[in-house]
KEBA-995073 format. One record per residue: x, y, z of N, C-alpha, C, CB in turn. Coordinates in steps of 0.1 Angstrom, whole numbers, padded with zeros to 4 digits, always signed. Glycine has a CB too. Example, Ala and Ser with C-alpha at 12.3 -4.5 7.8 and 13.67 -1.06 7.14 Angstrom:
<recs>
+0132-0057+0078+0123-0045+0078+0132-0033+0078+0113-0045+0090+0128-0022+0071+0137-0011+0071+0129+0000+0079+0141-0006+0057
</recs>
This chain:
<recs>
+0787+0825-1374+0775+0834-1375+0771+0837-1360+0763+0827-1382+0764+0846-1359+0764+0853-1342+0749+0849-1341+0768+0874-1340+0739+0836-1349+0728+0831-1341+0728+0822-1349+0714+0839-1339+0722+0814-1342+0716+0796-1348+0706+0797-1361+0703+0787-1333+0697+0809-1355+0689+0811-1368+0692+0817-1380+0680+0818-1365+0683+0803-1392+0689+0808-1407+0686+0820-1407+0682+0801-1421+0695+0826-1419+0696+0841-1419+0683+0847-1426+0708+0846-1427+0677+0839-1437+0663+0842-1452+0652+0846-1436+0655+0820-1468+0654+0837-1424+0643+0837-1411+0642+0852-1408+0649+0828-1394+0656+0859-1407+0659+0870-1400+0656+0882-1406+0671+0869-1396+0656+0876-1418+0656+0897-1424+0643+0897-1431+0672+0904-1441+0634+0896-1416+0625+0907-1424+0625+0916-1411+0608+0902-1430+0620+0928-1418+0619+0943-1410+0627+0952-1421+0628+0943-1393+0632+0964-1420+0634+0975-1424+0652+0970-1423+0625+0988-1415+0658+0971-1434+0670+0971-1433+0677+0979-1434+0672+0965-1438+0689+0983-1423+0696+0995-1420+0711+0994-1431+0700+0993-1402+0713+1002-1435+0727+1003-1447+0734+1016-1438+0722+1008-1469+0745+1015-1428+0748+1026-1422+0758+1031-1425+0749+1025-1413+0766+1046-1425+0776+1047-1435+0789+1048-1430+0773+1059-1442+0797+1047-1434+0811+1045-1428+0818+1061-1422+0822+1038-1442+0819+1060-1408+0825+1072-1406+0837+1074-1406+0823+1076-1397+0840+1084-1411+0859+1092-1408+0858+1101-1398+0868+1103-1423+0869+1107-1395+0878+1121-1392+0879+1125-1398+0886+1123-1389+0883+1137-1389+0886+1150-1400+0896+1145-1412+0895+1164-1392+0910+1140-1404+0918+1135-1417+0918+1125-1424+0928+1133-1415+0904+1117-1426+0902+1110-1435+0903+1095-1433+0909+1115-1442+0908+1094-1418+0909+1075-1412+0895+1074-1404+0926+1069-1398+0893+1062-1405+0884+1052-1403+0878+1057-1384+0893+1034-1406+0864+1061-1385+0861+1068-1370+0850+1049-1369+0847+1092-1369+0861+1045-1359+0850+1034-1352+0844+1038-1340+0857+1021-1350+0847+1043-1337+0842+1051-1323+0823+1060-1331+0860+1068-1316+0826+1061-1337+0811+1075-1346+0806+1060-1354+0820+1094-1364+0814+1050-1360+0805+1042-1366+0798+1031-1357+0811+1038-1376+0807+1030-1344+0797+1021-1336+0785+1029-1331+0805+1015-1323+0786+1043-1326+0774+1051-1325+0763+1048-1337+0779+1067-1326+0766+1055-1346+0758+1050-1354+0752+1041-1358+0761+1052-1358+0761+1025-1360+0753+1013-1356+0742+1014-1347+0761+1004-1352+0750+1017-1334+0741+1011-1319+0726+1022-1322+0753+1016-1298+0730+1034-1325+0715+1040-1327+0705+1036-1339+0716+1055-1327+0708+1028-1347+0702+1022-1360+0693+1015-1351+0711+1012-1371+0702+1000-1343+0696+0993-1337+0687+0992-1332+0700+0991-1334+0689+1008-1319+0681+1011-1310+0667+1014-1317+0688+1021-1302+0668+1020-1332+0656+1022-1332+0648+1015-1341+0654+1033-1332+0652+1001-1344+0646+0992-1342+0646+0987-1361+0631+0997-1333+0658+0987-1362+0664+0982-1377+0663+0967-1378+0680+0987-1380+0658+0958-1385+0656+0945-1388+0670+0937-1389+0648+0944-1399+0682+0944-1400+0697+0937-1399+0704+0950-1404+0699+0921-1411+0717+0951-1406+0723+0957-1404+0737+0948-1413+0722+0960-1390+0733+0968-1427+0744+0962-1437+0755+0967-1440+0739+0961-1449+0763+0962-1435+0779+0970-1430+0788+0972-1440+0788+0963-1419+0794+0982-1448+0800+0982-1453+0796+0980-1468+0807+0976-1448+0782+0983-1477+0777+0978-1484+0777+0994-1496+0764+0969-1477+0773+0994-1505+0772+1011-1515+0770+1019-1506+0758+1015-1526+0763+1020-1495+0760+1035-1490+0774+1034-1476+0739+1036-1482+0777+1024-1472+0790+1024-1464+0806+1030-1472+0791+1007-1460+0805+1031-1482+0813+1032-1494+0826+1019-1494+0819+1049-1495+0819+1008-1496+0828+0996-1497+0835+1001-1507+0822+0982-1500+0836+1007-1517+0850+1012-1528+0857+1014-1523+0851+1024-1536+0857+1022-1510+0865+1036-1508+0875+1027-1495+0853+1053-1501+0874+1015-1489+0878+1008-1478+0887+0999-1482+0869+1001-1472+0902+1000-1471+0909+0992-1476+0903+0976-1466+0925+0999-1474+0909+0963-1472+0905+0953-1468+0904+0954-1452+0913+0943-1474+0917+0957-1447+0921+0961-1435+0906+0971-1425+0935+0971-1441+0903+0979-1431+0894+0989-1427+0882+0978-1429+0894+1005-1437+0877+0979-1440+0864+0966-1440+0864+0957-1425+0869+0952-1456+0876+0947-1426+0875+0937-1419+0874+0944-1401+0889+0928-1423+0875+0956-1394+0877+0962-1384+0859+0968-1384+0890+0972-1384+0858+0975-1392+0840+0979-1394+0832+0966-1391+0836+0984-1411+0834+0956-1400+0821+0949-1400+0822+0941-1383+0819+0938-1415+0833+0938-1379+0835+0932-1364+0829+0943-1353+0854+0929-1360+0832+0956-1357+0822+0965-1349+0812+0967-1351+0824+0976-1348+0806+0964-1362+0794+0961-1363+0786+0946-1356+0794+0962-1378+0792+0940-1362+0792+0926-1352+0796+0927-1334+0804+0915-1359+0798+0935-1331+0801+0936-1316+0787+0945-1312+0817+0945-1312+0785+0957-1320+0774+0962-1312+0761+0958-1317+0775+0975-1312+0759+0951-1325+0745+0946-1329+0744+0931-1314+0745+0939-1351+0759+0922-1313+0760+0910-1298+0747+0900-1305+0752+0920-1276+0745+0903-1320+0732+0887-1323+0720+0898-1318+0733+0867-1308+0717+0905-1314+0702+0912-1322+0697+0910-1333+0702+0924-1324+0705+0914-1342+0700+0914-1354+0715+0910-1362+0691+0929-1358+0711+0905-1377+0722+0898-1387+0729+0909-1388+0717+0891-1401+0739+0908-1391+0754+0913-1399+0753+0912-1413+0767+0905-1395+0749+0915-1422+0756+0914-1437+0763+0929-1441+0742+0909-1451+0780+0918-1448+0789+0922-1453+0789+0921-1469+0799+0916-1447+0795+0940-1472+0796+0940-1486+0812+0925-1488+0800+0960-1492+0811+0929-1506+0820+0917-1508+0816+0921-1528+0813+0897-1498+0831+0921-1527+0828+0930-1545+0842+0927-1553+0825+0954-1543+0849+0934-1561+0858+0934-1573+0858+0924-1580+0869+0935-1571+0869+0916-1585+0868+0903-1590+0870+0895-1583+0875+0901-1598+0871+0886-1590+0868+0871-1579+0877+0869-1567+0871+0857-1587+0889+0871-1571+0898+0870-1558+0897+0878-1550+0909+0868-1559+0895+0885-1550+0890+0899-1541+0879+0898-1535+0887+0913-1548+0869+0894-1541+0856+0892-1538+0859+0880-1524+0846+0887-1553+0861+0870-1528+0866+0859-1519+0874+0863-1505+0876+0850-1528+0883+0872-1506+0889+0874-1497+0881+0888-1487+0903+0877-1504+0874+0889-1494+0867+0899-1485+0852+0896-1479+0865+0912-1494+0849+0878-1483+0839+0874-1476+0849+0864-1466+0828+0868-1485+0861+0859-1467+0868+0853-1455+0867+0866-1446+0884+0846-1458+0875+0874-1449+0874+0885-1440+0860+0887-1429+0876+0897-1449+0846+0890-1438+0837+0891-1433+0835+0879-1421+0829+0892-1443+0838+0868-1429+0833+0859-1420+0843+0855-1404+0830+0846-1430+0854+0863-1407+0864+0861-1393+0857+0870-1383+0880+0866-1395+0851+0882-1394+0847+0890-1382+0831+0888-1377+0850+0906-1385+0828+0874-1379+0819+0874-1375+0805+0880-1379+0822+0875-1368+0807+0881-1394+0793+0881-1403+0785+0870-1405+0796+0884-1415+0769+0876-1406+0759+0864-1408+0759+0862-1427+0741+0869-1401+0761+0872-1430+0759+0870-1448+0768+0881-1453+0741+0874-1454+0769+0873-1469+0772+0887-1474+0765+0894-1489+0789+0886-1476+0761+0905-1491+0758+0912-1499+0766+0913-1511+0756+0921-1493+0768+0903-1518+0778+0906-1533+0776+0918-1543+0776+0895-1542+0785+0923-1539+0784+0936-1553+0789+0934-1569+0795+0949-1550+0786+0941-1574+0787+0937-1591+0807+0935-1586+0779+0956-1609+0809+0929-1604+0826+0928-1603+0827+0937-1613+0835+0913-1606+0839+0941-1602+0846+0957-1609+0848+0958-1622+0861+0961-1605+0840+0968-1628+0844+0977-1641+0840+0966-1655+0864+0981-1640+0842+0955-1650+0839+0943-1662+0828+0946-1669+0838+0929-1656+0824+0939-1683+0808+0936-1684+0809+0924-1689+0798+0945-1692+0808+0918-1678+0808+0901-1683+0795+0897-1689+0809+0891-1670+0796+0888-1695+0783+0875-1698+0781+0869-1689+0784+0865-1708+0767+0863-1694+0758+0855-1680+0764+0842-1673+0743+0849-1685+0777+0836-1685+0783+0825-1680+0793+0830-1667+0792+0819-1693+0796+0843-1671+0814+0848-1667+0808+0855-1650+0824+0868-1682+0791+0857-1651+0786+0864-1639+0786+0850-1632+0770+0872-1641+0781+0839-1637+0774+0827-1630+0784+0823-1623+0769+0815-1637+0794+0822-1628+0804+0817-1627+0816+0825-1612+0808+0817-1643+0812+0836-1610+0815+0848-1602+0808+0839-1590+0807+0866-1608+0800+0843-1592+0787+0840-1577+0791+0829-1576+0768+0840-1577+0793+0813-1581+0788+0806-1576+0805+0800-1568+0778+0798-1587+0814+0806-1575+0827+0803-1567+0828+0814-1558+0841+0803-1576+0822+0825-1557+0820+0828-1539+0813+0820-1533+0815+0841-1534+0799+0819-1537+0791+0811-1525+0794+0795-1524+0774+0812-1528+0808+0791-1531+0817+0776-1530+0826+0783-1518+0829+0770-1548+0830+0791-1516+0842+0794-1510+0842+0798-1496+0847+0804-1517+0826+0804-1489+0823+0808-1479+0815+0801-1474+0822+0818-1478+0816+0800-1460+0802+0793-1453+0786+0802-1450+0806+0790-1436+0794+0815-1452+0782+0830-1454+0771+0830-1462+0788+0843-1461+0762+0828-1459+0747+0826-1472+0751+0843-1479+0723+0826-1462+0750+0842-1493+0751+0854-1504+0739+0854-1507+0759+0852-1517+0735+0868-1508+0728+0878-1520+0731+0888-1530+0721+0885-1514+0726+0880-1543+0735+0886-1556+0726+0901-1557+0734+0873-1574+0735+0913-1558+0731+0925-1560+0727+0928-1575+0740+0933-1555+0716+0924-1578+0720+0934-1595+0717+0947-1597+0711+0929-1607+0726+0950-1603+0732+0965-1609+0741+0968-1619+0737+0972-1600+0739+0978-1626+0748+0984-1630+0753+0971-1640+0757+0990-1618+0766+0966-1643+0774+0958-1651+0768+0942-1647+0791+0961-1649+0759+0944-1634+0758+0927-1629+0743+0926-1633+0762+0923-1608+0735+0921-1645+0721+0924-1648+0720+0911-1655+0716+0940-1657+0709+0903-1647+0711+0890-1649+0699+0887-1659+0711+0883-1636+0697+0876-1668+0686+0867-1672+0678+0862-1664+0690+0857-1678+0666+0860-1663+0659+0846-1658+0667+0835-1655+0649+0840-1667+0672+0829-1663+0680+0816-1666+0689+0816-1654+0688+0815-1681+0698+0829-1655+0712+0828-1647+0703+0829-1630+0726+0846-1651+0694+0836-1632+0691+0835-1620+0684+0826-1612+0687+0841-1619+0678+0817-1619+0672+0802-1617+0688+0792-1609+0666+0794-1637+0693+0798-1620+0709+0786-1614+0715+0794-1600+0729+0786-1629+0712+0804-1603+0719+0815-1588+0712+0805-1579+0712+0837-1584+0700+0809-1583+0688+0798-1572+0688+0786-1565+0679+0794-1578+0693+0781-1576+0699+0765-1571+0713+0761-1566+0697+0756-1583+0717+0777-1565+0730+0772-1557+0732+0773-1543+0739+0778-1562+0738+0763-1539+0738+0761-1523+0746+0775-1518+0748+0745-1517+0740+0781-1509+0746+0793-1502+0745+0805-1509+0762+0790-1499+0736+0806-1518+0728+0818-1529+0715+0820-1523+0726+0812-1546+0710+0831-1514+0697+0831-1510+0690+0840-1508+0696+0827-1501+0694+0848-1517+0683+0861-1524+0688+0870-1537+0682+0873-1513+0680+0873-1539+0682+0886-1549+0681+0897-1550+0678+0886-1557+0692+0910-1545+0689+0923-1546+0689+0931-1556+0695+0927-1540+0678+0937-1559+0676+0946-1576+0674+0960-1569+0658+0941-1588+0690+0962-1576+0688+0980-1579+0689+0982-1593+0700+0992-1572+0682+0973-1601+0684+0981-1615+0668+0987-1619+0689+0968-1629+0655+0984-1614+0644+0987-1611+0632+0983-1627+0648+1004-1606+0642+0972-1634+0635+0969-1643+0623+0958-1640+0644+0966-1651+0613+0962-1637+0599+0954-1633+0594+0942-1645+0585+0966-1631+0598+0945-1655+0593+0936-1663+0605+0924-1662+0590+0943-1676+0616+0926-1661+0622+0914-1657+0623+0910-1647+0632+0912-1660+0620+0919-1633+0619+0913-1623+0614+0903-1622+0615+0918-1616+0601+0904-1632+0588+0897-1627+0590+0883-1631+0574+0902-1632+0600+0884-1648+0602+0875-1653+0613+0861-1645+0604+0881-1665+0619+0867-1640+0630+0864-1630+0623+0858-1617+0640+0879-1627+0612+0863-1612+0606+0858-1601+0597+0846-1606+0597+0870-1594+0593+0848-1621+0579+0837-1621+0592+0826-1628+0560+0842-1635+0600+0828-1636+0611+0815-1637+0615+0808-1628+0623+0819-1640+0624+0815-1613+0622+0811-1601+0610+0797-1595+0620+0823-1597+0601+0804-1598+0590+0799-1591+0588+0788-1597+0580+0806-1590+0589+0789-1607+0584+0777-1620+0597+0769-1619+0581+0784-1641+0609+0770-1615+0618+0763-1622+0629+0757-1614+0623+0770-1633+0626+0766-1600+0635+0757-1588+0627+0765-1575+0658+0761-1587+0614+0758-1575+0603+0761-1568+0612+0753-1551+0586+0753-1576+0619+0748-1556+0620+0740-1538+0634+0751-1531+0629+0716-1539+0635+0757-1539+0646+0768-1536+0636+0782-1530+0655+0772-1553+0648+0786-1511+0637+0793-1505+0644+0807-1509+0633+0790-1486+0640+0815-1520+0650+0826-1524+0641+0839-1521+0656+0824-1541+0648+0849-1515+0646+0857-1513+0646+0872-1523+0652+0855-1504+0638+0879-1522+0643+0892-1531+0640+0907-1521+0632+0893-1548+0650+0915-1528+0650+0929-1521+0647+0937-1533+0666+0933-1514+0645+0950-1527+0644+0965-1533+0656+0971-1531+0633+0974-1527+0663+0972-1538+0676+0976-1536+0681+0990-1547+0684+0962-1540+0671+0999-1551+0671+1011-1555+0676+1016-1548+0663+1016-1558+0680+1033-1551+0684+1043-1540+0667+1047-1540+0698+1057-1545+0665+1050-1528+0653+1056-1520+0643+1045-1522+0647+1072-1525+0641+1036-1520+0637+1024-1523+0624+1026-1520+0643+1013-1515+0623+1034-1511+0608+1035-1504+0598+1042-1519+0609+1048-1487+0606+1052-1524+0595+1059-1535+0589+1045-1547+0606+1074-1546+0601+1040-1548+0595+1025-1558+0585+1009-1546+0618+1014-1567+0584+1013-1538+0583+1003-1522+0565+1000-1533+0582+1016-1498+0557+1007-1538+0545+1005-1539+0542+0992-1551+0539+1017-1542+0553+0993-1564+0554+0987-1574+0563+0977-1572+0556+0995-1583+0569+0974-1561+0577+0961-1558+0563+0952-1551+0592+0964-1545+0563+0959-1540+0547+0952-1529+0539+0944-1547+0530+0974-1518+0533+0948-1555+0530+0946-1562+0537+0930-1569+0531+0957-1566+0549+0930-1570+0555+0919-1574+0558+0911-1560+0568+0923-1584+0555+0912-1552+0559+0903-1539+0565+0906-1532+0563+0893-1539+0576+0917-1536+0588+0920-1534+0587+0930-1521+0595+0926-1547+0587+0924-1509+0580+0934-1496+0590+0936-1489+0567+0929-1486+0603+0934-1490+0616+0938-1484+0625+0949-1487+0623+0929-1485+0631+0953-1487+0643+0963-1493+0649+0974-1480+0635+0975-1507+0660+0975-1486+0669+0989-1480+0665+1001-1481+0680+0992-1486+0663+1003-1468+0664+1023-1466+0679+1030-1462+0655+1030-1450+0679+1038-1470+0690+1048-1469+0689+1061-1461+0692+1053-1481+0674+1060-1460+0667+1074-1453+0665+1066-1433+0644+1078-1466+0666+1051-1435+0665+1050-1422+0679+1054-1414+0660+1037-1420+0692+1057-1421+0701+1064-1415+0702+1074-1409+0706+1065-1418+0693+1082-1409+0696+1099-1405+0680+1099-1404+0705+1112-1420+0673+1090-1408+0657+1099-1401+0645+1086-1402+0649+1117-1414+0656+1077-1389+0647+1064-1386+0628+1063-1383+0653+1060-1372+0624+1077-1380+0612+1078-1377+0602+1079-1389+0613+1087-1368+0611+1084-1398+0605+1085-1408+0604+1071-1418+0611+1096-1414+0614+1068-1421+0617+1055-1426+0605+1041-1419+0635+1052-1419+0607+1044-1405+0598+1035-1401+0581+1035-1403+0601+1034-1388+0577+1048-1401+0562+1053-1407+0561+1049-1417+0557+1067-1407+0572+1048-1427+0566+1047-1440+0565+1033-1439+0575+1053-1453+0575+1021-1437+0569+1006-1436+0566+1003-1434+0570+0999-1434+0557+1005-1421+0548+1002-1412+0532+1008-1419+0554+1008-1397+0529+1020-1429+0519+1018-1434+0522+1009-1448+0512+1031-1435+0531+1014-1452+0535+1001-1464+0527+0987-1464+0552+0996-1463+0535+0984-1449+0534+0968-1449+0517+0965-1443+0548+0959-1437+0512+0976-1435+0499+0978-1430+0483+0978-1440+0501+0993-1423+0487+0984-1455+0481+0991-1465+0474+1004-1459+0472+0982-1472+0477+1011-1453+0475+1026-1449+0484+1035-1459+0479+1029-1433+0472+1034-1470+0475+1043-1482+0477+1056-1483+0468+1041-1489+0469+1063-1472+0471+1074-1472+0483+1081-1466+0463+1077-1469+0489+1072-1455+0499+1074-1451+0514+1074-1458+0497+1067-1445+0507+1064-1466+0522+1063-1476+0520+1077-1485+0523+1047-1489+0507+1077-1493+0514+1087-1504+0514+1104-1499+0502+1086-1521+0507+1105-1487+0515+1119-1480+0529+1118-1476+0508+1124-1467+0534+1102-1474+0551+1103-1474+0562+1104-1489+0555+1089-1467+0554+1100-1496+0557+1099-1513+0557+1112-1516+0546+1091-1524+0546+1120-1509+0541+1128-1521+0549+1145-1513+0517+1126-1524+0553+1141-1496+0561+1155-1489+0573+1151-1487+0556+1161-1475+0575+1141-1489+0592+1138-1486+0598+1127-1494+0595+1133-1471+0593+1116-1496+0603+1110-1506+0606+1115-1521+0600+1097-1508+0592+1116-1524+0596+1125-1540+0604+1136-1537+0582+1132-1549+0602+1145-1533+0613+1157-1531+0628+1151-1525+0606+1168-1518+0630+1142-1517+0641+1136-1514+0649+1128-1528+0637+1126-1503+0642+1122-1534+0646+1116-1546+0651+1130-1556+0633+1106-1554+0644+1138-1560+0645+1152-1567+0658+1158-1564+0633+1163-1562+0662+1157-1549+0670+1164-1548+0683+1157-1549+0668+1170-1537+0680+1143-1543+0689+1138-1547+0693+1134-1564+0688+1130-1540+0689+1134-1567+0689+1134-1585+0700+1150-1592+0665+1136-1591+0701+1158-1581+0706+1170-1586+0723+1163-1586+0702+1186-1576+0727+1160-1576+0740+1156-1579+0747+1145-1579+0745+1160-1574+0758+1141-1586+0766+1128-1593+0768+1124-1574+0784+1133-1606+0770+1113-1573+0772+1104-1556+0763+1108-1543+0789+1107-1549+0751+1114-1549+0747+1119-1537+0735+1108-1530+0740+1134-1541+0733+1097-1537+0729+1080-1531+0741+1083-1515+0738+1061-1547+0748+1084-1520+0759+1083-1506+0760+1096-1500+0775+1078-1509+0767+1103-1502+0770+1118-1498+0761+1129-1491+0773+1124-1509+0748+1126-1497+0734+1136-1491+0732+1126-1480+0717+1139-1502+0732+1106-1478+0728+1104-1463+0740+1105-1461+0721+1091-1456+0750+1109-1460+0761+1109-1449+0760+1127-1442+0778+1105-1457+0755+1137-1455+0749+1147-1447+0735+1148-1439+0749+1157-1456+0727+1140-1441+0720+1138-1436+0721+1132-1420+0715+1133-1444+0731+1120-1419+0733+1115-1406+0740+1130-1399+0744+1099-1407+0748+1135-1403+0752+1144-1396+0744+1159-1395+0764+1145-1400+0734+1162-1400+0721+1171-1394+0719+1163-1382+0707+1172-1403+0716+1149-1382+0709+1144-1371+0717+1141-1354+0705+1131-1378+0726+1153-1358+0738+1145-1347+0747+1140-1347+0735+1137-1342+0755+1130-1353+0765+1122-1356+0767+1124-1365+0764+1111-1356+0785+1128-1360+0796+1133-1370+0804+1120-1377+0807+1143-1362+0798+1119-1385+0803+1106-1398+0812+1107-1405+0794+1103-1409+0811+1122-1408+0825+1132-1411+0817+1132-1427+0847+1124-1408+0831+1131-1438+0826+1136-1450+0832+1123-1457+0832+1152-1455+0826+1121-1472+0827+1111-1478+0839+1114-1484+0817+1108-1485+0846+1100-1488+0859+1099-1496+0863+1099-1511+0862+1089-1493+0871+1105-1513+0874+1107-1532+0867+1094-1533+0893+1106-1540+0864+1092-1546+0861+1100-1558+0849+1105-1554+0861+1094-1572+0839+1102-1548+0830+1112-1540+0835+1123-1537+0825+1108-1529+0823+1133-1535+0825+1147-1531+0813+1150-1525+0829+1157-1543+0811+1159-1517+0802+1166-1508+0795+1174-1513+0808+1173-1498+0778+1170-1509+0762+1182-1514+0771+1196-1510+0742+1179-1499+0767+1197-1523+0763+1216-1521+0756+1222-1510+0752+1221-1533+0763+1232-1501+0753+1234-1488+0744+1236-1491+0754+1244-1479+0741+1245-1504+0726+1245-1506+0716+1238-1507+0724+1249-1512+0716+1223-1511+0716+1213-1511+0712+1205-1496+0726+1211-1516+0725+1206-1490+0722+1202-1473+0711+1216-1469+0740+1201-1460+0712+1223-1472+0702+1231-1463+0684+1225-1467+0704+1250-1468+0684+1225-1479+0673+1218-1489+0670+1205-1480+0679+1214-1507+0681+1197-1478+0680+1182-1474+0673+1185-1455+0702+1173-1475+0676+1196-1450+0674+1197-1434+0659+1199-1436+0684+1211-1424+0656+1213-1446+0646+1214-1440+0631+1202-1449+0645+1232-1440+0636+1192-1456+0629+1180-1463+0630+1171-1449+0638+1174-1478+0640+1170-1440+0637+1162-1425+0629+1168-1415+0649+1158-1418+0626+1177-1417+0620+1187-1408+0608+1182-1414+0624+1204-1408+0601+1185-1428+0587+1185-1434+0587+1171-1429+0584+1187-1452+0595+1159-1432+0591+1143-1430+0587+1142-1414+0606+1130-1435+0596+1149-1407+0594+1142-1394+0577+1149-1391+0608+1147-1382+0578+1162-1396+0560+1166-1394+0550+1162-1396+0554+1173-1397+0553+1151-1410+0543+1146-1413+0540+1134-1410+0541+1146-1422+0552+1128-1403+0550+1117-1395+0545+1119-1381+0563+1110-1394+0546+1133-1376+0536+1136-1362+0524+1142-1366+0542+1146-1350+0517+1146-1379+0508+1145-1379+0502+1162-1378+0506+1137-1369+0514+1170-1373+0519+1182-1376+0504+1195-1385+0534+1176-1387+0495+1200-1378+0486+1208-1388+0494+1212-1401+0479+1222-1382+0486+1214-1410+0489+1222-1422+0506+1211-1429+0493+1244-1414+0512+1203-1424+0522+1198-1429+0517+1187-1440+0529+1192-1419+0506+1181-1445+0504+1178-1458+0511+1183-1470+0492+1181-1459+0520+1178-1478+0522+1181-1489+0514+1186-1496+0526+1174-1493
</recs>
């Protein structure tokens, strides 16, 4: 690990998910993705999640993974944590948190296992032989095929080197049930939870609500200034601040993104590149926003950044 300090210490602040850059012909730009990192950093990202859904961990061979997250780990030098994705089935999964951890990752971010829909035994049983296998503290992602019980999550809880919970499935009524089980039932356990939706920030009011005051921006990739106004009244309670950001840019950002199939990934990777940095384009089975779309997406950074200066007449 690249600091002494436990990792649950380190991540709070606004967490950076940056996206994996190519070239034109389609290989791995570490040169555009250390840029990218280093300007996350610079503007003032809490940890830094390399290689994770919006990095397109699908789309990476082990090879490629293991070279990203070490450049990621080189230009963050212990500023801030490293967490590495870490996903398929088990043996895969395993081999891609050794990997992580050669290159000098603080954690890793577990992704659902591929394509499966296991039961709560066949999930438990997933996680707890990675977090047997690495010295890397895990956070179990739920989504999609990985959507846990109370129960399973109580044992996630109590397992050594299991130390948070990331929810992008956005179901609040089990969150809650899952948080007050927790609490009630392996209270000496210090477990963490995230917001782990796409645009996290539009759901940011009804998590705060459940305790849940952490999560991923996708939007802090390509328009950190905005990203950061919004946390900073979030975590401030400067309500008005938030819902003129809800109400001129994230709702419309969500909207738009909602028009097309991979555009969680694809609109920020057009997005980072309005902003400057050529990230290039995303990889099969993904496909690229409609310009019309990126044009929609430029002039929605244009409205956010105005309304984060305050800008006359820019009120939604």
């Amino acid at each position: 690990m690249t600091s002494d300090s436990p990792l649950a210490a380190r991540l709070d602040g606004l967490l950076f998910f940056p996206v994996t850059a190519y070239t034109p012909d389609g290989a791995v730009d570490l040169a555009a993705f250390r840029a990218h990192v280093r300007g996350g950093i610079d503007a003032g990202a809490a940890a830094v999640f390399a290689c994770c859904g919006t990095g397109e961990f699908h789309a990476l061979t082990p090879e490629e993974f293991a070279d990203c997250v070490a450049a990621a780990v080189e230009e963050t030098a212990g500023r801030v944590p490293v967490i590495a994705g870490a996903g398929y089935g088990t043996a895969l999964a395993l081999r891609f948190a050794r990997l992580a951890h050669e290159a000098g990752a603080d954690g890793l971010l577990a992704m659902p296992p591929y394509l499966v829909a296991a039961g709560q035994r066949g999930l438990l049983r997933h996680y707890t032989a990675l977090a047997a296998a690495t010295p890397l503290p895990v956070i179990v992602y739920q989504r999609d095929n990985a959507v846990f019980t109370p129960a399973t999550v109580v044992a996630l809880a109590r397992t050594p080197g299991i130390i948070g919970l990331k929810d992008g499935l956005g179901d609040l009524d089990l969150l809650q049930r899952i948080i007050s089980a927790v609490r009630t039932e392996a209270a000496d356990a210090d477990f963490l939870y995230f917001n782990g939706l796409p645009t996290a920030e539009l759901t940011g009011p009804a998590y705060f609500g459940l305790g849940v005051r952490r999560y991923s921006s996708a939007v802090f990739a390509f328009a950190p200034e905005i990203a950061l106004a919004f946390h900073r009244a979030l975590t401030t309670g400067d309500q008005d601040t938030v819902a003129r950001l809800l109400d001129g840019f994230y709702r419309p950002l969500v909207e738009l993104r909602n028009r097309g199939r991979g555009y969680a990934v694809s609109l920020v990777k057009a997005g980072v590149r309005l902003r400057g940095t050529d990230v290039g384009e995303v990889r099969p089975p993904l496909s690229e926003p409609d310009p019309a779309h990126v044009e929609e997406l430029a002039a929605l950074i244009d409205r956010g950044l105005a309304l984060v200066a305050g800008a006359p007449g820019a009120r939604a």
